[in-house]
N, C-alpha and C positions, 0 to 999 in steps of 0.2 A: 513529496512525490515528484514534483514536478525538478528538481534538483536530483534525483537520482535519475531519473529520465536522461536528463542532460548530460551528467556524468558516463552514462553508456551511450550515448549518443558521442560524447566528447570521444571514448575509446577506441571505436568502431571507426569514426573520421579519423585517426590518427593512423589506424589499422588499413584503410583502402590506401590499394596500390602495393603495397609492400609484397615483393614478390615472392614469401612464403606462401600467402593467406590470399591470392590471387583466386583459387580456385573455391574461396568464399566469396568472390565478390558478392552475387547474388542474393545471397544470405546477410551479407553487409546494407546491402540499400534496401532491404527490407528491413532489417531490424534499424535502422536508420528513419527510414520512413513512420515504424511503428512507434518509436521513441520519441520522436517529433512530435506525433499525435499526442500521446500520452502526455508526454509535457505541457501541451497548448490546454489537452483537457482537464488536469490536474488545477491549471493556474484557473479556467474557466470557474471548474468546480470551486473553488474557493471562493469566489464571486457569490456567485450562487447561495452558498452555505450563509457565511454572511448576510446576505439580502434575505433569506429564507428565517432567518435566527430572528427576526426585527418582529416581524407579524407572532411569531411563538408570546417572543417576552409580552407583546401588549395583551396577547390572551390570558396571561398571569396575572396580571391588573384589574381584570374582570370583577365583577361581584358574582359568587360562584354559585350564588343561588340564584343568578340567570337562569331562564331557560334556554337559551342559546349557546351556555356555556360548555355543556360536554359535549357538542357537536362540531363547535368553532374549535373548540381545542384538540380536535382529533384530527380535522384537517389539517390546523397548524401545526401538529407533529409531526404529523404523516410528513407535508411536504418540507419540513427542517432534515426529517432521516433521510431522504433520498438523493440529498448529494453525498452526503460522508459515505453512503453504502454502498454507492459509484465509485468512490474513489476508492473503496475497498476492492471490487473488481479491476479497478485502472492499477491498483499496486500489483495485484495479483497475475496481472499479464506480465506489468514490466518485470516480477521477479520471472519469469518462468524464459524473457528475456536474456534479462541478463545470465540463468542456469547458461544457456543457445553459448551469447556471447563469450562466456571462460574460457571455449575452446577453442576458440574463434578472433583469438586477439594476439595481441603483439605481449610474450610474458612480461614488460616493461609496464604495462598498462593493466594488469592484473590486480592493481591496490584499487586504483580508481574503482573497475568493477567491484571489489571486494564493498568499499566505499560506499556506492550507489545500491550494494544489497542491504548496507547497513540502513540508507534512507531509508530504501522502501521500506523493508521491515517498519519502521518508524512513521513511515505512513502508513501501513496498514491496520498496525497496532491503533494507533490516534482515530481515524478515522471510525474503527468499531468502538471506541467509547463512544463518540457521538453518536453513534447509533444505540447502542443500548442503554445510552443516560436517556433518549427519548421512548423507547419501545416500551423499558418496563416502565411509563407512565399507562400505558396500555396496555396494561396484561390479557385484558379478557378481548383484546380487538385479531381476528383470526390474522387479518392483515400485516399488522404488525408484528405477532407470532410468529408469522412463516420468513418476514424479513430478518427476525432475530436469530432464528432456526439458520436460514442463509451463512448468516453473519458469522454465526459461532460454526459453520462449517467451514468458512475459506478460512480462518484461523487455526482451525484444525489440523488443516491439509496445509495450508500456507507460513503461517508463523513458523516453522519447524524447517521450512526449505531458505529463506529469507538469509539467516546469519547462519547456515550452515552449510551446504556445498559451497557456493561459491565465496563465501569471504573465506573457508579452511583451505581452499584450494591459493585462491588469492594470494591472502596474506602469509599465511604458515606453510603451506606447501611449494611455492614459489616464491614469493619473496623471501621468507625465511626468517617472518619477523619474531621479536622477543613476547613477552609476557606470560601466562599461566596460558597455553594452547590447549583447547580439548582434544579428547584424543578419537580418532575416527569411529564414528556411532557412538559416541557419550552425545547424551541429551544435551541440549540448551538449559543455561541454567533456567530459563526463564521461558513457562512450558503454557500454550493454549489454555485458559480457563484460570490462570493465576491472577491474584489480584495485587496489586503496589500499594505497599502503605501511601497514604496521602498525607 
């Protein structure tokens, strides 16, 4: 996340001033601004996730016929999901970002964007495993249900925009690069809800 951040951040600084794209400036030091964020937040969120992951694992340690043990481990789930599902909404800006960005750039700097859609993709996909390796520990917690409910929506809506407008535009439609190109409205081979051999 926080590297595709930067990579549209990278585009956009390369892009101010250029006296085509003059009359984006505005639009340049915002989505500048907003990238910055995202990136400072993303690296934050990792932090977080980490430190949060520490208090889960020693609830697994427990002796399960505690009586404190289904209460202790529902908080420690809870607060493990909520950075990964942050960073789900943090991909989710930057991809609708970088969409802004494609038209808005120097076509030299077109791959990078393409690039930084491929990251996020990559974060956001990452990001909702960690969230529903913890939820469906909770199935019957309403809480946790509606965050999953969330979760499997911005994948929905998002996963599909991520490695398709803007890297076809990018890479295949400006650059002009080689390999097996989809062709405009063919699916992603790799569609919300599918699951990766392990």
């Amino acid at each position: 996340g926080a590297l595709a951040a930067a990579l549209g951040a990278m585009a956009t600084n390369l892009t101010v001033g250029k006296k085509k794209f003059l009359c984006y400036e505005e639009d340049h030091q915002r989505i500048l601004s907003e990238t910055e964020r995202l990136r400072t937040r993303f690296l934050d969120l990792m932090e977080e996730d980490a430190a949060l992951f520490e208090p889960l694992s020693r609830v697994y340690s427990m002796d399960r016929s505690d009586p404190a043990f289904a209460g202790t481990l529902r908080q420690a789930t809870m607060d493990a999901i909520r950075a990964p599902f942050e960073m789900m909404r943090c991909a989710c800006e930057l991809v609708a970002l970088l969409e802004e960005l494609r038209g808005k750039c120097s076509v030299l700097l077109l791959s990078d964007v393409g690039c930084a859609a491929v990251a996020a993709y990559a974060a956001l996909e990452a990001a909702s495993m960690n969230v529903f390796v913890n939820t469906r520990t909770l199935p019957e917690d309403p809480e946790a249900s509606e965050i999953g409910r969330q979760a499997s929506d911005m994948l929905a809506c998002w996963l599909p925009r991520a490695p398709g407008p803007p890297l076809q535009f990018s890479l295949r439609g400006a650059v002009g690069g080689g390999g097996i190109p989809r062709r405009v409205g063919q699916p992603p081979l790799h569609r919300p809800g599918d699951h990766l051999p392990l």
